[in-house]
Structures are given as C-alpha cells and as structure tokens.
PDB file with SEQRES, HELIX, SHEET and CRYST1 records, atoms N, CA, C and O in Angstrom:
SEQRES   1 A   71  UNK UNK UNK UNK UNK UNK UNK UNK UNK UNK UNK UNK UNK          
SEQRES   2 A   71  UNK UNK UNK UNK UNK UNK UNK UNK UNK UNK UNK UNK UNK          
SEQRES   3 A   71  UNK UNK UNK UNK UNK UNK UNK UNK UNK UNK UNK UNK UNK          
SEQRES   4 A   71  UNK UNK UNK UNK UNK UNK UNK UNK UNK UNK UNK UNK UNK          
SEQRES   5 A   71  UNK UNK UNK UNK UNK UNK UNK UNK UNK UNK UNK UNK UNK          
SEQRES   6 A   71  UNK UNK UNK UNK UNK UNK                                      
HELIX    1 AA1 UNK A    6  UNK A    8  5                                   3    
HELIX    2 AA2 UNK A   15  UNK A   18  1                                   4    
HELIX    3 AA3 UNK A   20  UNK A   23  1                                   4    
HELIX    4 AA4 UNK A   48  UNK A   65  1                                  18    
SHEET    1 AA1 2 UNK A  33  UNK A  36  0                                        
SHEET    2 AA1 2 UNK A  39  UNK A  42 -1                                        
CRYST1    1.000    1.000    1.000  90.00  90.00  90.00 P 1           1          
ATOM      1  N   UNK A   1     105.361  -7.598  91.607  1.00  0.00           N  
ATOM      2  CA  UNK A   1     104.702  -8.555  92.481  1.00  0.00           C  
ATOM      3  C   UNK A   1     105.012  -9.956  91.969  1.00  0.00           C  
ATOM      4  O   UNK A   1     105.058 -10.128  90.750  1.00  0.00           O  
ATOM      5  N   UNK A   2     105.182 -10.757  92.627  1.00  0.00           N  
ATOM      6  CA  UNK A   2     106.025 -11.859  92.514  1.00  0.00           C  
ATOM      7  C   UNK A   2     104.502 -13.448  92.645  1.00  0.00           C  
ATOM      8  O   UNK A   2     103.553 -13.687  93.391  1.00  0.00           O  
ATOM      9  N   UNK A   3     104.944 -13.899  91.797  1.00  0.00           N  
ATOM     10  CA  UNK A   3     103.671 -15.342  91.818  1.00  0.00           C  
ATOM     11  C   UNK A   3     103.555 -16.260  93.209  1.00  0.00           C  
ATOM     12  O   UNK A   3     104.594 -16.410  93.852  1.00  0.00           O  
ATOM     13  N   UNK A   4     102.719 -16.681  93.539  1.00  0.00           N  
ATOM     14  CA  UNK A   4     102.865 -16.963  94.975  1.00  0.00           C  
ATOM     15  C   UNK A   4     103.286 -18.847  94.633  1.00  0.00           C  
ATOM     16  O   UNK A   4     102.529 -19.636  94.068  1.00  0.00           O  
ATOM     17  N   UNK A   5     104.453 -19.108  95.088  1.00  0.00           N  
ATOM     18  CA  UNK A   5     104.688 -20.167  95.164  1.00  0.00           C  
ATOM     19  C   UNK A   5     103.742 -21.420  94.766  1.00  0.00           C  
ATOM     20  O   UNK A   5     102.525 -21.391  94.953  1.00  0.00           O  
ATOM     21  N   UNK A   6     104.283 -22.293  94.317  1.00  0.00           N  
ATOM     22  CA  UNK A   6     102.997 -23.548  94.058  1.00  0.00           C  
ATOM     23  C   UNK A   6     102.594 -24.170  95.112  1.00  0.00           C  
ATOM     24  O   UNK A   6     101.476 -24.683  95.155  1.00  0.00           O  
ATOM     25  N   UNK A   7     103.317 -24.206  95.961  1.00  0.00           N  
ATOM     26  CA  UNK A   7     103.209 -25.181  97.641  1.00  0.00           C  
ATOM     27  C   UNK A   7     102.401 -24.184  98.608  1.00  0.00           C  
ATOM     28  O   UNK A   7     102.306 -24.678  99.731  1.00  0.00           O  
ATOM     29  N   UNK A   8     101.931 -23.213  98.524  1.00  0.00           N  
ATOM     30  CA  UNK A   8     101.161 -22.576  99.243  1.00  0.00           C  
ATOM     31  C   UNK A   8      99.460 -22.297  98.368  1.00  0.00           C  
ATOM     32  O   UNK A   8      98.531 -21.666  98.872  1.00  0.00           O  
ATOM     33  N   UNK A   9      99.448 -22.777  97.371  1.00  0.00           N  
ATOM     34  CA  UNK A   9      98.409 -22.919  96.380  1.00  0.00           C  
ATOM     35  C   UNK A   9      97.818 -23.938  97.191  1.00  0.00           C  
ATOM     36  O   UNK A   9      98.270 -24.966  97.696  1.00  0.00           O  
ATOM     37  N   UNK A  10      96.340 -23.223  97.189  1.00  0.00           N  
ATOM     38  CA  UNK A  10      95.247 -24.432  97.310  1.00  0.00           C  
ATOM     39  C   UNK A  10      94.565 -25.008  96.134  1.00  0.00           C  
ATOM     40  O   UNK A  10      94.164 -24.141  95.357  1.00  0.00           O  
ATOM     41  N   UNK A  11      94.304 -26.303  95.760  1.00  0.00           N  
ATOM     42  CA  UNK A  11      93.470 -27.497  94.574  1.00  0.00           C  
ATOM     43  C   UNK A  11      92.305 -27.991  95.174  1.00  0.00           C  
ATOM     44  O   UNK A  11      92.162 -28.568  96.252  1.00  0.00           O  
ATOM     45  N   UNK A  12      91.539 -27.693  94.360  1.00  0.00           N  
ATOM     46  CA  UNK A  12      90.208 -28.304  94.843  1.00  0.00           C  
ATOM     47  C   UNK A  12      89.890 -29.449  93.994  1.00  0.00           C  
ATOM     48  O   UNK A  12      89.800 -29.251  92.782  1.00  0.00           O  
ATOM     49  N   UNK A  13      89.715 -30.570  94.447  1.00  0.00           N  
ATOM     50  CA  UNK A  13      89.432 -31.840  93.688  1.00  0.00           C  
ATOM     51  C   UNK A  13      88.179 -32.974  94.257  1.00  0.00           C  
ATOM     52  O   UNK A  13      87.964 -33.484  95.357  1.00  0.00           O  
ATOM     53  N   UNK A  14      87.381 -33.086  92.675  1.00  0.00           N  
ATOM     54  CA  UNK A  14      86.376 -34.088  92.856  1.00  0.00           C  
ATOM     55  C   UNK A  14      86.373 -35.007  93.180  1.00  0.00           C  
ATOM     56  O   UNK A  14      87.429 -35.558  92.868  1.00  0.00           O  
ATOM     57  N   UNK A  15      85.275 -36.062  94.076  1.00  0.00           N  
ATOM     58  CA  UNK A  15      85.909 -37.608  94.093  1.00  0.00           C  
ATOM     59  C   UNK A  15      86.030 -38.307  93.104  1.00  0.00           C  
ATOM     60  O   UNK A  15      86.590 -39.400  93.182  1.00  0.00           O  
ATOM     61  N   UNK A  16      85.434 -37.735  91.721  1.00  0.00           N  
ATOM     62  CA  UNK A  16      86.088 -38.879  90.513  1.00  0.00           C  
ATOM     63  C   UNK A  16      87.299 -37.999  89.842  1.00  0.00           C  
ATOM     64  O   UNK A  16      87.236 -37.725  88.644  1.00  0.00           O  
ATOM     65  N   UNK A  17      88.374 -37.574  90.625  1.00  0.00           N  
ATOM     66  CA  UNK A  17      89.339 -36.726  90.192  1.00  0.00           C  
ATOM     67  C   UNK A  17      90.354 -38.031  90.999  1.00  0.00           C  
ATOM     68  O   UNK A  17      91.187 -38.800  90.521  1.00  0.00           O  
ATOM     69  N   UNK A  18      89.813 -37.840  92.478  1.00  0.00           N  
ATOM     70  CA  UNK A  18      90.598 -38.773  93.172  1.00  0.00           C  
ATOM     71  C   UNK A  18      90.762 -40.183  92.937  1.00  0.00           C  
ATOM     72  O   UNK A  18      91.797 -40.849  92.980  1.00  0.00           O  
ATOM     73  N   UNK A  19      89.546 -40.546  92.673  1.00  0.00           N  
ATOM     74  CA  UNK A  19      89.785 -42.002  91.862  1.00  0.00           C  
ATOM     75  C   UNK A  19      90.470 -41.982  90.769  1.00  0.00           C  
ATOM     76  O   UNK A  19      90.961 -43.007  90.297  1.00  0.00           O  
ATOM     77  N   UNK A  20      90.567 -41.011  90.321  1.00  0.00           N  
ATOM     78  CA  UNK A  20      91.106 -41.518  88.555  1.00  0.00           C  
ATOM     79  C   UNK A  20      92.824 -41.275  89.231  1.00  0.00           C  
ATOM     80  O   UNK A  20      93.702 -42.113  89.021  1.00  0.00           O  
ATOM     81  N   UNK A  21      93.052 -40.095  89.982  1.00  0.00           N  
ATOM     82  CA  UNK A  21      94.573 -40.333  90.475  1.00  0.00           C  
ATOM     83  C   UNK A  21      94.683 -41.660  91.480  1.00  0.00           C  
ATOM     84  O   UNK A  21      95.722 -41.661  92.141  1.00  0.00           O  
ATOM     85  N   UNK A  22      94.062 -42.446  91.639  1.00  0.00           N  
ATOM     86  CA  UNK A  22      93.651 -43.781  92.374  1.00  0.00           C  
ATOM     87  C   UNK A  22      94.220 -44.939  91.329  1.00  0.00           C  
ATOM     88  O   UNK A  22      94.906 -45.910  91.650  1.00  0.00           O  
ATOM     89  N   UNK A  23      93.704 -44.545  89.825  1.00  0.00           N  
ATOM     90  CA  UNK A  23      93.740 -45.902  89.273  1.00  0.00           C  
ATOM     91  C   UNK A  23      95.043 -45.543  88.122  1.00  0.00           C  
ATOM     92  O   UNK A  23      95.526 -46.384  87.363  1.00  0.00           O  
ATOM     93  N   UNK A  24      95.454 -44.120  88.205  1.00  0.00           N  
ATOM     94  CA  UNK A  24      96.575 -43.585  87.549  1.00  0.00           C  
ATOM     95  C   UNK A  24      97.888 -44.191  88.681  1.00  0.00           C  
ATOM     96  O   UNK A  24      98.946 -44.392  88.085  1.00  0.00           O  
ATOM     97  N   UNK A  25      97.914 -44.424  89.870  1.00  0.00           N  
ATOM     98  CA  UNK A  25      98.873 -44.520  90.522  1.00  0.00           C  
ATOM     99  C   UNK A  25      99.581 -43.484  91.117  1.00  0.00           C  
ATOM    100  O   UNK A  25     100.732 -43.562  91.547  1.00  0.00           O  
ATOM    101  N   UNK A  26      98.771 -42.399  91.128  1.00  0.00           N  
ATOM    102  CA  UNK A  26      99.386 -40.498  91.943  1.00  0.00           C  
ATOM    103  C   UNK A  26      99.276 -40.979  93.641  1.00  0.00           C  
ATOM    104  O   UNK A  26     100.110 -40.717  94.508  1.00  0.00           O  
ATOM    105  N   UNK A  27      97.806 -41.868  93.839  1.00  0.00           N  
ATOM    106  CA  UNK A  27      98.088 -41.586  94.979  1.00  0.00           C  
ATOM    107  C   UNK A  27      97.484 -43.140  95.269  1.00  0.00           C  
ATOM    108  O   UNK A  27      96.464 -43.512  94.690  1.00  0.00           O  
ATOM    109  N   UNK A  28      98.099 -43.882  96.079  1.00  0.00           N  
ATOM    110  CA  UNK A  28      98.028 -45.223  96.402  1.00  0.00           C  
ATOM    111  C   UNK A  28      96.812 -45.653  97.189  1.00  0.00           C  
ATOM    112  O   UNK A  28      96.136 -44.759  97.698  1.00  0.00           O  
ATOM    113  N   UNK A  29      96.441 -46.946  97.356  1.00  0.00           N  
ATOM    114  CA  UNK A  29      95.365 -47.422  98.057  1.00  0.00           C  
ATOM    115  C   UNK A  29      96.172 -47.939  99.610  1.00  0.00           C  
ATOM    116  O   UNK A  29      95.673 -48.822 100.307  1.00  0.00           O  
ATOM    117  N   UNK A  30      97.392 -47.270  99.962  1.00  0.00           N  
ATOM    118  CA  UNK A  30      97.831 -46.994 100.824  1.00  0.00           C  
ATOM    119  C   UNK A  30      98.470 -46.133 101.467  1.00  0.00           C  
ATOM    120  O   UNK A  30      99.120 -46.131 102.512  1.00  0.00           O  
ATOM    121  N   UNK A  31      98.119 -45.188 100.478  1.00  0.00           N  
ATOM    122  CA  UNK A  31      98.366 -43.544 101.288  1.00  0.00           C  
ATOM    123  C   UNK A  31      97.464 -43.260 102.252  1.00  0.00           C  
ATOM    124  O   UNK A  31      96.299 -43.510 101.941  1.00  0.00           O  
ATOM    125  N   UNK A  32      97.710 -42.673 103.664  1.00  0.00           N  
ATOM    126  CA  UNK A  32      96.644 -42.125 104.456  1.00  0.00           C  
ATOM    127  C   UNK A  32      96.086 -40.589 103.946  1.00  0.00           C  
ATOM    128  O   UNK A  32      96.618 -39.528 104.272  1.00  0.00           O  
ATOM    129  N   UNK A  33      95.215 -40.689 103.310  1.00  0.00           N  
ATOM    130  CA  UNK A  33      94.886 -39.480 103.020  1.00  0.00           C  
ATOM    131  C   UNK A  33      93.499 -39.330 102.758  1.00  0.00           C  
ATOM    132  O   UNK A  33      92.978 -40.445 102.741  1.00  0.00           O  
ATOM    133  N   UNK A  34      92.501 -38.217 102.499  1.00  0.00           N  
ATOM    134  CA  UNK A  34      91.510 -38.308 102.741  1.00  0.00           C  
ATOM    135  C   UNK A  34      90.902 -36.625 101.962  1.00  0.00           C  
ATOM    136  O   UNK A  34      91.459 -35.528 101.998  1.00  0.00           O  
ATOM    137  N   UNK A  35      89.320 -37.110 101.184  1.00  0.00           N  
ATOM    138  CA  UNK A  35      88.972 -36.279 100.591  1.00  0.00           C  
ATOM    139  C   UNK A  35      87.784 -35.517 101.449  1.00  0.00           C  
ATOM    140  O   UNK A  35      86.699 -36.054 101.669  1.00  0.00           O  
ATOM    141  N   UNK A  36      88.142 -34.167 101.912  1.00  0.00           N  
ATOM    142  CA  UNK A  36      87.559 -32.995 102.828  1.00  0.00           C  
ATOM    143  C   UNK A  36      87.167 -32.007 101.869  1.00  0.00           C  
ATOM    144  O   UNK A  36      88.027 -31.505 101.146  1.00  0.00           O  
ATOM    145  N   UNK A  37      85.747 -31.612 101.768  1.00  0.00           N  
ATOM    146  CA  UNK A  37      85.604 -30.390 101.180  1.00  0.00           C  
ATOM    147  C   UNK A  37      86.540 -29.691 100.236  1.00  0.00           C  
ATOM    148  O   UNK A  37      87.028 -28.562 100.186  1.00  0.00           O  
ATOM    149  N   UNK A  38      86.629 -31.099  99.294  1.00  0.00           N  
ATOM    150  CA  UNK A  38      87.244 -30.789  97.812  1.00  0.00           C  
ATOM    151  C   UNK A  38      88.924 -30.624  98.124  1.00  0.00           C  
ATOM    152  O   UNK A  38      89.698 -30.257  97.240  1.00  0.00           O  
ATOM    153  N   UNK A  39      89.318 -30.915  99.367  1.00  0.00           N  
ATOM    154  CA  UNK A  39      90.858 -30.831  99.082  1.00  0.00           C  
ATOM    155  C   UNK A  39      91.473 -32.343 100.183  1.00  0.00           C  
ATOM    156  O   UNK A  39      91.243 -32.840 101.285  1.00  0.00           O  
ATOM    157  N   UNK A  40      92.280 -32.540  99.081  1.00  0.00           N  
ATOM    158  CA  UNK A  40      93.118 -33.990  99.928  1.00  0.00           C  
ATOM    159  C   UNK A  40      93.789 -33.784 100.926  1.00  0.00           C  
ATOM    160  O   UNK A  40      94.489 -32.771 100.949  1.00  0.00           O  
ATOM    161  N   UNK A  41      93.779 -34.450 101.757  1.00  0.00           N  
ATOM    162  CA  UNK A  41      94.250 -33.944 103.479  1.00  0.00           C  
ATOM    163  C   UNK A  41      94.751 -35.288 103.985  1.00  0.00           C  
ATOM    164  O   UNK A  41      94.160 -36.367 104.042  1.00  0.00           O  
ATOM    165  N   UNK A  42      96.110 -34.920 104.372  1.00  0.00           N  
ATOM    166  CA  UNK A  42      96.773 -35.773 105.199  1.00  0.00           C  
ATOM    167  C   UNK A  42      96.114 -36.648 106.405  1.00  0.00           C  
ATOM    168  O   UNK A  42      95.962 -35.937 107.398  1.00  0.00           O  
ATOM    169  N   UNK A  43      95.817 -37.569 106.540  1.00  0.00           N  
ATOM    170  CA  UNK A  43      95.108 -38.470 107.747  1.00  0.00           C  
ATOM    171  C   UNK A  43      96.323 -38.749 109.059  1.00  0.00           C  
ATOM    172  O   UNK A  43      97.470 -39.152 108.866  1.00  0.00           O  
ATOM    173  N   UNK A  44      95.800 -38.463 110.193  1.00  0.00           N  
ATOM    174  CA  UNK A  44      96.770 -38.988 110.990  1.00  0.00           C  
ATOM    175  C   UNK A  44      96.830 -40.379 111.226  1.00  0.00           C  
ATOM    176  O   UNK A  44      95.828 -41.031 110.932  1.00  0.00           O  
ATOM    177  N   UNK A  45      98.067 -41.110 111.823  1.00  0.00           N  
ATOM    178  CA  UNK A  45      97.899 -42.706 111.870  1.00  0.00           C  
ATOM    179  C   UNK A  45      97.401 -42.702 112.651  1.00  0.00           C  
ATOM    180  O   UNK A  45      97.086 -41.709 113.306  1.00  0.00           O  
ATOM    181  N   UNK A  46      97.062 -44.181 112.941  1.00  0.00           N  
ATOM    182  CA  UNK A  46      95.854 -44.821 113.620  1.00  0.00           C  
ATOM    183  C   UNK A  46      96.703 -45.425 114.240  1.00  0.00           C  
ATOM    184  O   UNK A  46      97.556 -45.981 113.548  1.00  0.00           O  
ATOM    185  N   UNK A  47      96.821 -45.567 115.838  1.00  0.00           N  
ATOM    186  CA  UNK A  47      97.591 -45.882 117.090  1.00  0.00           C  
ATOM    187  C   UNK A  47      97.041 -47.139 117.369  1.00  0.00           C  
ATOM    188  O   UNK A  47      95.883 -47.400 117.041  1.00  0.00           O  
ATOM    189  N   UNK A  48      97.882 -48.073 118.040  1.00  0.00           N  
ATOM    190  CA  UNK A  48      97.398 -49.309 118.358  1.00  0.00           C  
ATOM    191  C   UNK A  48      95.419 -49.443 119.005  1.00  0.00           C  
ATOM    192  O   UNK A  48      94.456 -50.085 118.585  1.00  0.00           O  
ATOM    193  N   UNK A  49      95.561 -48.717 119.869  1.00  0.00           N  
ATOM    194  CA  UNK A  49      94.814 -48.785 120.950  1.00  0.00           C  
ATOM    195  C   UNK A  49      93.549 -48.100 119.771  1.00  0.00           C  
ATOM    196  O   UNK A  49      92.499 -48.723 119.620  1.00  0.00           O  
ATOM    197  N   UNK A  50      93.739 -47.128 119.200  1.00  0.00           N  
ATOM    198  CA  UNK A  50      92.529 -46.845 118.295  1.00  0.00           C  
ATOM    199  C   UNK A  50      92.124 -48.136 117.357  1.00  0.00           C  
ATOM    200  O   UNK A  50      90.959 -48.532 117.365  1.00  0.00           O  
ATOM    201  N   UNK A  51      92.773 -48.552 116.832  1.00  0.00           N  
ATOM    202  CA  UNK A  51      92.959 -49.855 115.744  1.00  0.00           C  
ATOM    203  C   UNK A  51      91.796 -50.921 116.645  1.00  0.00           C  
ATOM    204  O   UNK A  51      90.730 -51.466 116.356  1.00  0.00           O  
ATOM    205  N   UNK A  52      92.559 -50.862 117.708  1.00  0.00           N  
ATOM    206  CA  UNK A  52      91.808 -52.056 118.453  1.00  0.00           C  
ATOM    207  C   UNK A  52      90.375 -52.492 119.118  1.00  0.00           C  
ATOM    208  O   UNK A  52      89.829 -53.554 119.418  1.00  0.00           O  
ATOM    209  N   UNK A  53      89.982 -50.737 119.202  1.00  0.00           N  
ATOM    210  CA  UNK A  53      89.028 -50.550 119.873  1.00  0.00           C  
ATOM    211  C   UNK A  53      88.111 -50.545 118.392  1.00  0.00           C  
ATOM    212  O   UNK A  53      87.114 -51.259 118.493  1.00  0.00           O  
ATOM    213  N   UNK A  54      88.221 -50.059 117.412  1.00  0.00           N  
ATOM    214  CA  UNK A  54      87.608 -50.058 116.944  1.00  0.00           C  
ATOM    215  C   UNK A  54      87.264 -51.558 115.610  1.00  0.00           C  
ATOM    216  O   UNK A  54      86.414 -51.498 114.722  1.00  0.00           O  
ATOM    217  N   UNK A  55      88.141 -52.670 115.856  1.00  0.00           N  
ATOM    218  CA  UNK A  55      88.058 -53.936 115.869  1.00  0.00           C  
ATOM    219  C   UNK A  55      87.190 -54.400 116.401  1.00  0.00           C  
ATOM    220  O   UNK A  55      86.159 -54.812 115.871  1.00  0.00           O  
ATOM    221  N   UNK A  56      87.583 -54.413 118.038  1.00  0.00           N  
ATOM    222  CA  UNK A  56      86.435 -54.648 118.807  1.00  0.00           C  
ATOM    223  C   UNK A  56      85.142 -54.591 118.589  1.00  0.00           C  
ATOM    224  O   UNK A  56      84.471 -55.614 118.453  1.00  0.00           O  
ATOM    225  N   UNK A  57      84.537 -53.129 118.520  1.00  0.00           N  
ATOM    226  CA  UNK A  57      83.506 -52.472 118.003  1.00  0.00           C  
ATOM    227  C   UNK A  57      82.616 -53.180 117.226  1.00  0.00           C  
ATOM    228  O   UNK A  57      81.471 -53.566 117.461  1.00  0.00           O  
ATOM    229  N   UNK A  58      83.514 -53.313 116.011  1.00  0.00           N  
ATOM    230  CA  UNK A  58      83.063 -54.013 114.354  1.00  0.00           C  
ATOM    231  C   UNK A  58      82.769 -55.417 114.547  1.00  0.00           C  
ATOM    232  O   UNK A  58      82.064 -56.088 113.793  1.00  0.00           O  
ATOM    233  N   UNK A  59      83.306 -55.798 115.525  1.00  0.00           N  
ATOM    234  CA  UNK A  59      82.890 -57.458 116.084  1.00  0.00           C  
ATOM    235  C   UNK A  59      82.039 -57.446 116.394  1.00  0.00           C  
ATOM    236  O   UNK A  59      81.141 -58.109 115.875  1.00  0.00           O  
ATOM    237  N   UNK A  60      81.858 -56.570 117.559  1.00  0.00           N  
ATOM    238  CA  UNK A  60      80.304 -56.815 118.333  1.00  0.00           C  
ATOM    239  C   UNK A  60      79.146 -56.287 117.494  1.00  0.00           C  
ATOM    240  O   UNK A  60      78.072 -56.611 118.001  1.00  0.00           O  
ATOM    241  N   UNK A  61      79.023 -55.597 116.404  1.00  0.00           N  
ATOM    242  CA  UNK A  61      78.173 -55.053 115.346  1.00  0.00           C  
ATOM    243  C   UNK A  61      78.166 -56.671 114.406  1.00  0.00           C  
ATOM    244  O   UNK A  61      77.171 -57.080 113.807  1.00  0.00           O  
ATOM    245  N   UNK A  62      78.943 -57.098 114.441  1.00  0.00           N  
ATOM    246  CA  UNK A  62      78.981 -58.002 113.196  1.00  0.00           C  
ATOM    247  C   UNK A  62      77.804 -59.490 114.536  1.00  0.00           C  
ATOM    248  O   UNK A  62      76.875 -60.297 114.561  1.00  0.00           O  
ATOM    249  N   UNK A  63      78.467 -59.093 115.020  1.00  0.00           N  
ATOM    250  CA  UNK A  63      77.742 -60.361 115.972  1.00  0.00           C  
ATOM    251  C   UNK A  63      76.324 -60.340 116.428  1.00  0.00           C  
ATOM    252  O   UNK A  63      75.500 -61.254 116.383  1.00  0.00           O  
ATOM    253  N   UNK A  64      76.138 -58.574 117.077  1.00  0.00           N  
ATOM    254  CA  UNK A  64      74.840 -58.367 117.451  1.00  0.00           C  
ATOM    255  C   UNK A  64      73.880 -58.092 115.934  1.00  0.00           C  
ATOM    256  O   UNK A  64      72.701 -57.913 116.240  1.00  0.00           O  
ATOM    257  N   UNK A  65      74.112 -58.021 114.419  1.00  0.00           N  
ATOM    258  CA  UNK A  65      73.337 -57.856 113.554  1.00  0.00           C  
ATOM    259  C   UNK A  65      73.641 -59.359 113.024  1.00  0.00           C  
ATOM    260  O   UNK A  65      72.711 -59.553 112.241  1.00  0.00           O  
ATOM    261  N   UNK A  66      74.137 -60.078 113.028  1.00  0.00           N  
ATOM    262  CA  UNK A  66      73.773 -61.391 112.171  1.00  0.00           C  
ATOM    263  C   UNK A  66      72.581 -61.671 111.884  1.00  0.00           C  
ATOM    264  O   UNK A  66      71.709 -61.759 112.748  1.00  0.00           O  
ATOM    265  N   UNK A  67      72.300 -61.914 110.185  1.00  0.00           N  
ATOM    266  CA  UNK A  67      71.147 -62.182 110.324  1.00  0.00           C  
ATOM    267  C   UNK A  67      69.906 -61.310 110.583  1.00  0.00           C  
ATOM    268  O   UNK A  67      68.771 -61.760 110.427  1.00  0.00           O  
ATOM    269  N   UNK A  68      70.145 -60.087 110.973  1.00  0.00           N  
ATOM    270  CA  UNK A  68      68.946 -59.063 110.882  1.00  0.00           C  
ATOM    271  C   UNK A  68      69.311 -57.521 109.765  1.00  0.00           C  
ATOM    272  O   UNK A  68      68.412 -56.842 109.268  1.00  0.00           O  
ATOM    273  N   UNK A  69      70.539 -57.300 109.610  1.00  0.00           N  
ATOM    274  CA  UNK A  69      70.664 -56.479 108.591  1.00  0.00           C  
ATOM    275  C   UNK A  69      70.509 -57.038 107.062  1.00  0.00           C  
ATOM    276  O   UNK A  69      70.746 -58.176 106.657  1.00  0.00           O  
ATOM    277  N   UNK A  70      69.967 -55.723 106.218  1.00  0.00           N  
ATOM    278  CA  UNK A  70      69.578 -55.924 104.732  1.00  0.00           C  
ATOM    279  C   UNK A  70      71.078 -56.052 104.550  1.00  0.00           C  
ATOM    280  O   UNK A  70      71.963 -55.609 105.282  1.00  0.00           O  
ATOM    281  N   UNK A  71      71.223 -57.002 103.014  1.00  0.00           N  
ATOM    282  CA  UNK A  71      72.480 -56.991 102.662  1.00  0.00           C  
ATOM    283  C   UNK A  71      72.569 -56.265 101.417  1.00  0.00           C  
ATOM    284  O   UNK A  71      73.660 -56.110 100.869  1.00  0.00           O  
TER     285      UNK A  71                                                      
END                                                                             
C-alpha cells in the first residue's frame, strides 16, 4: 500500500499558525485566501461590480453612523 500523496493531504491550521506564516512571509497580506474551519482556502476574486457595491455600502454606513457609533 502506497502513502497517499502530499497534495491530497488535508492541514488543519490555527489562526495564530496563520499569522505567524503572515509575519514569516509563507503567505502574504496579499494573497486571497482565507481561514475556514481550520483549513486555508482559496478566496475567489472580487469582480468590479462586487468591489463597488460594496464601497458604496461602506459609505452610506460611514455616513448614516457618524457620530453615533462607539469607537
């Protein structure tokens, strides 16, 4: 019986596992990627029209709480 490949192996990793490969340089503060129930997972990109809408969004939150959210 033969070892099962490394690329079909699943890693389960903590979020201070991910930070420390964060401040080691494994995985960049511009990689899309993302920590799910202990395993790092590819993020899909973010399309204009998503980007934008959710700009939008963050404006009108920033505008309609001025001044009334705790900081």
């Amino acid at each position: 019986m033969s070892a099962q490949p490394l690329l079909d192996q699943r890693w389960r990793f903590t979020v201070e596992a991910c930070e420390r490969m964060g401040r080691l340089g494994i995985v960049d503060e511009d990689d899309r990627v993302e920590l799910l129930d202990g395993e790092i997972v590819a993020m899909s990109p973010i399309w204009p029209q998503h980007a934008s809408i959710v700009n939008r969004l963050a404006e009108l939150l920033i505008q309609r709480l001025a001044g009334r959210a705790p900081r």
